[in-house]
C-alpha positions, 0 to 999 in steps of 0.5 A: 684306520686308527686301531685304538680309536676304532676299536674305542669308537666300536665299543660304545657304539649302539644304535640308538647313539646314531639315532640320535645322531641323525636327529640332531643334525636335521634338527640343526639344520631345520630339515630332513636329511634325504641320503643316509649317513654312515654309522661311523667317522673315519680316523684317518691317520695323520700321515695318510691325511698329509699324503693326501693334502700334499699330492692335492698341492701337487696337482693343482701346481700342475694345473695351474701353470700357464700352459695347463690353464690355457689347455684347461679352456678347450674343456668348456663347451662353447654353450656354457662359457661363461665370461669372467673367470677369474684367474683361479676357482674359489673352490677345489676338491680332490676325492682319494680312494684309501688303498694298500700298496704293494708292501701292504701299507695304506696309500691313496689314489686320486678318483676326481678331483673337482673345481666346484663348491662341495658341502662346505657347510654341511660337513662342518655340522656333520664333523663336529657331531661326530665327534661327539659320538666318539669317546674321545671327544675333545681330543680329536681334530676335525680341521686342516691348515691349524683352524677352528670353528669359527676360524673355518667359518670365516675363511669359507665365508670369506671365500663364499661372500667375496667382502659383501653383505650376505643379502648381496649374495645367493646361492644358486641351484634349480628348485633349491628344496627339492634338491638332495643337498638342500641340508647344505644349503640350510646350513649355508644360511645359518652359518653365512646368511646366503640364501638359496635361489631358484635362476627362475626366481631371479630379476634381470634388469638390464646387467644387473640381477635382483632378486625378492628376500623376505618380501623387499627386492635385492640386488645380487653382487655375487653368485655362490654356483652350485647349478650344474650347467652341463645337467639342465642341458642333460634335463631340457631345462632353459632358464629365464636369464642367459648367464653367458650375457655380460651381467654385473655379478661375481663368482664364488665358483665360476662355472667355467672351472667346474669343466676346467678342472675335472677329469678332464684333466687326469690324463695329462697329471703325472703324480705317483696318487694318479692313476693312468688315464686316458681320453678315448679317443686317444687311444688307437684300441682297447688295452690289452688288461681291459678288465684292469679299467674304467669307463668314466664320462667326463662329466657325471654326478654320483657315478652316472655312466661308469662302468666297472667291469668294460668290455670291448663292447662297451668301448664301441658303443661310445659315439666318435663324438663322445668318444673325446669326453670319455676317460678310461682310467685305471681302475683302483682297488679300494680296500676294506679298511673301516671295522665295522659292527655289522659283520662287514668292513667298509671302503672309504673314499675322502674329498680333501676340500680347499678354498683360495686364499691370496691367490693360493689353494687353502686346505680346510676340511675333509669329507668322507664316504663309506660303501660296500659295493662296487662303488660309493654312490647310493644305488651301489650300497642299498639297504647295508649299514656303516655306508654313507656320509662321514667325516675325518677326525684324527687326534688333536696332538697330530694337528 
């Protein structure tokens, strides 16, 4: 989306320069990477990367008044509430798709926005190696708000340890190896000393958690939450400690905000980057331009339960009760913006990644994903080249 960088960038591309690409980041990371990357960064331009942090601001000034707080609580499920939320979450993501608008000018458009911790530490690794393919190098930024390296590496350590010693801290997930971000989770090791542990793992004594790290029993002051609660419903799996007991820990990402501020929040947004939305069940039938939407569930992962082309038969297989936790949202035209070397051009969708700082949302790295397909997720772009996982890199003069 920067033509002299992309053209620079597609010139000296070669495969063997990806493979070795790859190599490093799983050899930094101690493991293998399970999903594939895409062959290319994005060069994001700096004022579609402005627009984006901007609109992101917007959005959760509106979630955050009073009135949309208080709204935002009848999101969490009885079964999943959580008690101690804090007043804010520590983490928020925005996913823009990158599209052209009427006068043909790159504009984005909000897909989800999120209240859960994304790859923090993995898209640090990856950002910086990308760089390194490129041949401009040490001339192009990776990082938002002014920081660096470590100066990103302290605000999300920060934010992530909350001012305790990393062994008081773990983050969380069922069977931590086997999940596909488990790279993320090496790297959050290597980078703030967090471990990842299984809840299965994990010690109750009375109010307090303990947990065995490196043969000595721990006590654990703080949760880093990447357990995804509305999935172990989903997968029948009960754990040994009831995380709605009042228990003697904090959050580094309450699980409550992970339904609080979600797409469950999309239909009362009212900015020009959000597309119209509404729940299902507010709507007295289907929109005259259905083909013009998208059947969303609430709560999904990696594109689980959408669908692209709706039809009014689709609309009623919805269950009444589930019928207030599906979203029909307008549907966005990602354009083919990314050069590629395969023959084809690619979509791009960017997550703008924030933590909270002084009570206020801090913006501090980008992702991105690349497809071919109707849509990002991996089921959607198999067996094709320059899809995938990315980054944004854009020139240091316009940081």
């Amino acid at each position: 989306m920067i033509p002299e960088l992309r053209r620079s960038f597609n010139a000296a591309y070669t495969d063997e320069k990806y493979r070795r690409y790859r190599r490093r980041l799983e050899e930094e990371a101690g493991c293998p990477i399970p999903f594939h990357l895409a062959e290319s960064p994005v060069f994001l331009p700096p004022g579609l990367r402005d627009e984006m942090v901007s609109a992101s601001l917007d959005i959760w000034k509106q979630l955050s008044t009073p009135e949309a707080l208080k709204r935002s609580e009848a999101a969490v499920p009885a079964r999943f509430d959580v008690p101690g939320s804090d007043a804010h979450p520590v983490f928020a993501v925005t996913d823009f798709a990158v599209t052209r608008d009427a006068g043909g000018k790159l504009a984005p458009k909000l897909i989800e926005l999120q209240a859960f911790p994304s790859l923090y530490a993995f898209q640090l690794f990856q950002s910086l190696a990308l760089r390194d393919l490129c041949p401009e190098g040490s001339a192009l930024d990776l990082f938002l708000s002014g920081l660096d390296a470590e100066g990103y590496r302290r605000e999300v350590g920060d934010a992530i340890l909350g001012g305790l010693p990393p062994e008081n801290v773990v983050l969380l997930d069922l069977d931590p190896p086997t999940q596909k971000t488990f790279v993320d989770f090496a790297f959050t090791e290597k980078l703030w000393g967090v471990r990842a542990v299984d809840p299965t793992r994990i010690e109750k004594r009375g109010r307090e958690l303990w947990y065995d790290r490196d043969a000595k029993m721990t006590r654990i002051l703080r949760i880093y939450n990447r357990l995804i609660f509305d999935e172990l419903a989903h997968k029948g799996i009960e754990l040994p400690i009831d995380f709605r007991e009042d228990l003697d820990v904090s959050w580094a990402g309450h699980p409550n905000w992970y339904f609080r501020w979600s797409k469950y929040a999309l239909p009362a947004l009212r900015h020009p980057a959000v597309p119209e939305s509404h729940f299902l069940s507010d709507l007295p039938g289907p929109p005259g331009d259905l083909e013009n939407w998208v059947l969303k569930p609430l709560f999904s992962f990696a594109g689980a339960g959408v669908k692209v082309d709706v039809t009014p038969a689709d609309l009623d297989a919805v269950a009444p009760e589930e019928r207030s936790h599906t979203l029909l949202m307008r549907k966005v035209d990602y354009a083919p913006v990314i050069e590629t070397t395969d023959g084809h051009s690619s979509k791009v969708e960017i997550r703008v990644m924030f933590v909270w700082k002084d009570g206020r949302p801090f913006p501090v790295i980008t992702l991105a994903r690349l497809s071919q397909g109707k849509m990002m997720g991996v089921a959607f772009n198999k067996d094709r080249t320059w899809v995938g996982s990315s980054g944004c890199l854009w020139p240091m003069s316009a940081s």
